[in-house]
C-alpha positions in Angstrom: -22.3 11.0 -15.0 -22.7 10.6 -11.6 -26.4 12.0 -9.9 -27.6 12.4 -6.5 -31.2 12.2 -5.5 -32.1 13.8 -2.0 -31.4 16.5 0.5 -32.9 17.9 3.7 -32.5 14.4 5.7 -30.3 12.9 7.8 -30.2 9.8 5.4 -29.4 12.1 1.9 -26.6 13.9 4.2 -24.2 10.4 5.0 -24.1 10.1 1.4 -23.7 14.0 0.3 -21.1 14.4 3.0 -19.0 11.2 1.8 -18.9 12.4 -1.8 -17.4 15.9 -0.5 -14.8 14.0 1.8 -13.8 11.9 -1.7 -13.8 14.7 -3.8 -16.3 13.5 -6.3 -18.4 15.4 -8.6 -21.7 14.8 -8.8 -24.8 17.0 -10.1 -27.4 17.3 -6.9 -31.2 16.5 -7.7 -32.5 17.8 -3.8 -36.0 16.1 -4.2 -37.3 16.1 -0.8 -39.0 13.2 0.8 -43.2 13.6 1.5 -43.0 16.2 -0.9 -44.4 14.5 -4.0 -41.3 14.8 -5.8 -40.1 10.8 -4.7 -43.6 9.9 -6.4 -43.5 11.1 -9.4 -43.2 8.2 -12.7 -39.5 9.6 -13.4 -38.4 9.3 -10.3 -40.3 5.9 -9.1 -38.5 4.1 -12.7 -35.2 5.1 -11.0 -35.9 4.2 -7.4 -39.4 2.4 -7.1 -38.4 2.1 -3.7 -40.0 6.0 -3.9 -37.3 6.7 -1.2 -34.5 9.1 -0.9 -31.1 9.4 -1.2 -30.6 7.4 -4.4 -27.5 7.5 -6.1 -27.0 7.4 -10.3 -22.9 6.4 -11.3 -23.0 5.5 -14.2 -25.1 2.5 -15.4 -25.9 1.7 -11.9 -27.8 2.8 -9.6 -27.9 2.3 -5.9 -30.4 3.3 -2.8 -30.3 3.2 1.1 -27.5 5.3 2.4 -25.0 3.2 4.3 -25.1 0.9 1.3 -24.1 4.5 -0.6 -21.3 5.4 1.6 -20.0 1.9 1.6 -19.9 1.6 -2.0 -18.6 4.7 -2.7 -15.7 4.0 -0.2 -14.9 0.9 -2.2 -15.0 2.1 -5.7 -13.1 6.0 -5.0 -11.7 5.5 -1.7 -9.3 7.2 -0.2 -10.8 10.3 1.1 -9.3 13.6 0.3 -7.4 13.6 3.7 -6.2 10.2 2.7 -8.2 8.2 4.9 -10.4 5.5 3.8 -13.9 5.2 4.0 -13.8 1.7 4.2 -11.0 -0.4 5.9 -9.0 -3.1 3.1 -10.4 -6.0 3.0 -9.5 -9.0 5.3 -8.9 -6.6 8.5 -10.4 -6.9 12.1 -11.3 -3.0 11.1 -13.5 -3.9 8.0 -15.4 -6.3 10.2 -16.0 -4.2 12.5 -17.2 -1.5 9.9 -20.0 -3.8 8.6 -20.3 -4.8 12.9 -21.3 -1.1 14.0 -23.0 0.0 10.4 -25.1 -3.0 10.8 -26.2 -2.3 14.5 -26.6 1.3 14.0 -29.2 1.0 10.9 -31.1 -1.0 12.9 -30.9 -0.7 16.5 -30.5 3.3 16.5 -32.1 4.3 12.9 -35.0 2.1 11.8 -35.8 0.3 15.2 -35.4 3.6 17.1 -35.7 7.3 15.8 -37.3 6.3 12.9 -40.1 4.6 15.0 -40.3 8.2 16.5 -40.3 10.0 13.0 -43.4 8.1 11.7 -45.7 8.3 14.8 -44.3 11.4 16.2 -43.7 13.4 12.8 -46.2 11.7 10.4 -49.3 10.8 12.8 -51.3 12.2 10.3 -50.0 9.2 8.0 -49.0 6.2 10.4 -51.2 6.8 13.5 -50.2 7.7 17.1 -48.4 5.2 19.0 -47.5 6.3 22.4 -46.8 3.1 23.4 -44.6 2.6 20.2 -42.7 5.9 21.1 -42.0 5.2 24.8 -39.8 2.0 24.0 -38.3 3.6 20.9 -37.3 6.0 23.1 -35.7 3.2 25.3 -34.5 1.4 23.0 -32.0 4.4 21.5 -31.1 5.4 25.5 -29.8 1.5 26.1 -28.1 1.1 22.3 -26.3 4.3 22.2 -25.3 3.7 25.2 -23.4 1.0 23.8 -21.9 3.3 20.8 -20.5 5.8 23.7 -19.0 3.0 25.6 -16.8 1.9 22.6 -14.7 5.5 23.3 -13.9 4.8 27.1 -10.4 3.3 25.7 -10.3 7.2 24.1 -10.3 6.3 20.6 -10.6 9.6 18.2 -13.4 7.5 15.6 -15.9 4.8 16.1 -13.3 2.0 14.6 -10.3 3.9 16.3 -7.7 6.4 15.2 -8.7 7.0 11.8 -11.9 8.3 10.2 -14.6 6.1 8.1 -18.1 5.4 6.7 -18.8 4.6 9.8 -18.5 8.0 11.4 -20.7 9.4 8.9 -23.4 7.5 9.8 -22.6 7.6 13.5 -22.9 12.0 12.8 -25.4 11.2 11.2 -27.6 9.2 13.7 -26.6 12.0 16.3 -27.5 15.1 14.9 -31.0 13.4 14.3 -31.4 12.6 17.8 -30.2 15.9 19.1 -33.1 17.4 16.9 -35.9 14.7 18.2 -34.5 15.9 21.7 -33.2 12.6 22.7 -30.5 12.5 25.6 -27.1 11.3 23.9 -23.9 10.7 26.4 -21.5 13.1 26.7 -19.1 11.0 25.5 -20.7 11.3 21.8 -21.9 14.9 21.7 -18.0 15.8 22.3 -17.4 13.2 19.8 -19.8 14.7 17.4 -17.9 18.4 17.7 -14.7 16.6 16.6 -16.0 15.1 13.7 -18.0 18.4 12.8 -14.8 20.0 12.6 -13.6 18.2 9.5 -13.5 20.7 6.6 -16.1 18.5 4.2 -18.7 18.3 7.2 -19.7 22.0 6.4 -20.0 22.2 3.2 -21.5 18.8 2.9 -24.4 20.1 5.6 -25.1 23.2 3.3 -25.3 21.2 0.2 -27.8 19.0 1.6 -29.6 20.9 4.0 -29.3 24.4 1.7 -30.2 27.1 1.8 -28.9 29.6 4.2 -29.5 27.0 7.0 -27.3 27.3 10.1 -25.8 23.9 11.8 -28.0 23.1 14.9 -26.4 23.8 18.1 -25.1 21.0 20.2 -24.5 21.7 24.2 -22.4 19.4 25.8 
């Protein structure tokens, strides 16, 4: 039996959205994070991490998202559309999977907007830190610069022609700066319309953001 704990983040969505795109079952437990529901004894013996998403296959189970999609990729790769989530093993296109997944947890997720979600949306919790939020701010400007730069060649996907993890948490990464207002290059917001496109994008965003919630607009 294969469970799913999470919804209503950006986090929870790179791991809804790869399930659609491998066509896996799974039964949906849309706890949502700061609610209580992460806190409670049931849920802190699965994840005592008290985070979200968190992912049940089986006898294991397995947190933090990108870790999610990567495993997942492994284990039922290929995707529906016959793509695989993560490059085969001993390719320049599997090091450069764990190259940008790396840099974009960090440098453009924890380091950056999530800076911005703990003293921008939770001051009441972690304190306002102008200071804190000015060179967050920065700091996502300069690195996804970087990101939008890897498409001058006109690649359709972050690791070239065909789709993977990495794009999800790419999406991922975007939408949540478009809704913290942060300037992203042209380059990716047209990027970010392509990938949207895919079929499993849809109903992946209304599983995990349900219900009755429209996409948020992008203006490029």
């Amino acid at each position: 039996m294969r469970i799913l704990w999470g919804a209503k983040t950006s986090r929870t969505m790179r791991v809804v959205w790869a399930l659609h795109e491998l066509g896996l079952d799974y039964d949906h437990r849309p706890i949502e994070s700061r609610s209580g529901e992460t806190a409670t004894d049931v849920y802190t013996d699965i994840n005592p991490r008290q985070k979200i998403p968190c992912l049940q296959d089986g006898g294991l189970t397995l947190a933090e998202s990108a870790g999610i999609v990567t495993y997942l990729g492994e284990r039922y790769g290929p995707c529906t559309d016959g793509n695989e989530l993560v490059p085969a093993p001993n390719t320049d296109e599997r090091a450069f999977y764990f190259q940008w997944c790396f840099f974009m947890m960090t440098e453009l997720d924890a380091h950056t907007l999530y800076v911005l979600r703990k003293h921008r949306d939770l001051v009441h919790l972690y304190g306002d830190a102008p200071n804190a939020n000015k060179h967050a701010e920065e700091g996502f400007a300069k690195q996804v610069a970087v990101v939008a730069k890897a498409f001058d060649d006109g690649r359709e996907y972050l690791l070239g022609p065909a789709f993977s993890g990495a794009d999800i948490i790419l999406e991922s990464i975007i939408g949540w700066a478009i809704r913290y207002e942060q300037p992203v290059p042209d380059a990716l917001l047209t990027y970010s319309e392509r990938v949207r496109r895919r079929p499993h994008f849809a109903t992946a965003y209304e599983a995990n953001y349900r219900p009755n919630e429209s996409l948020p607009r992008i203006a490029i």
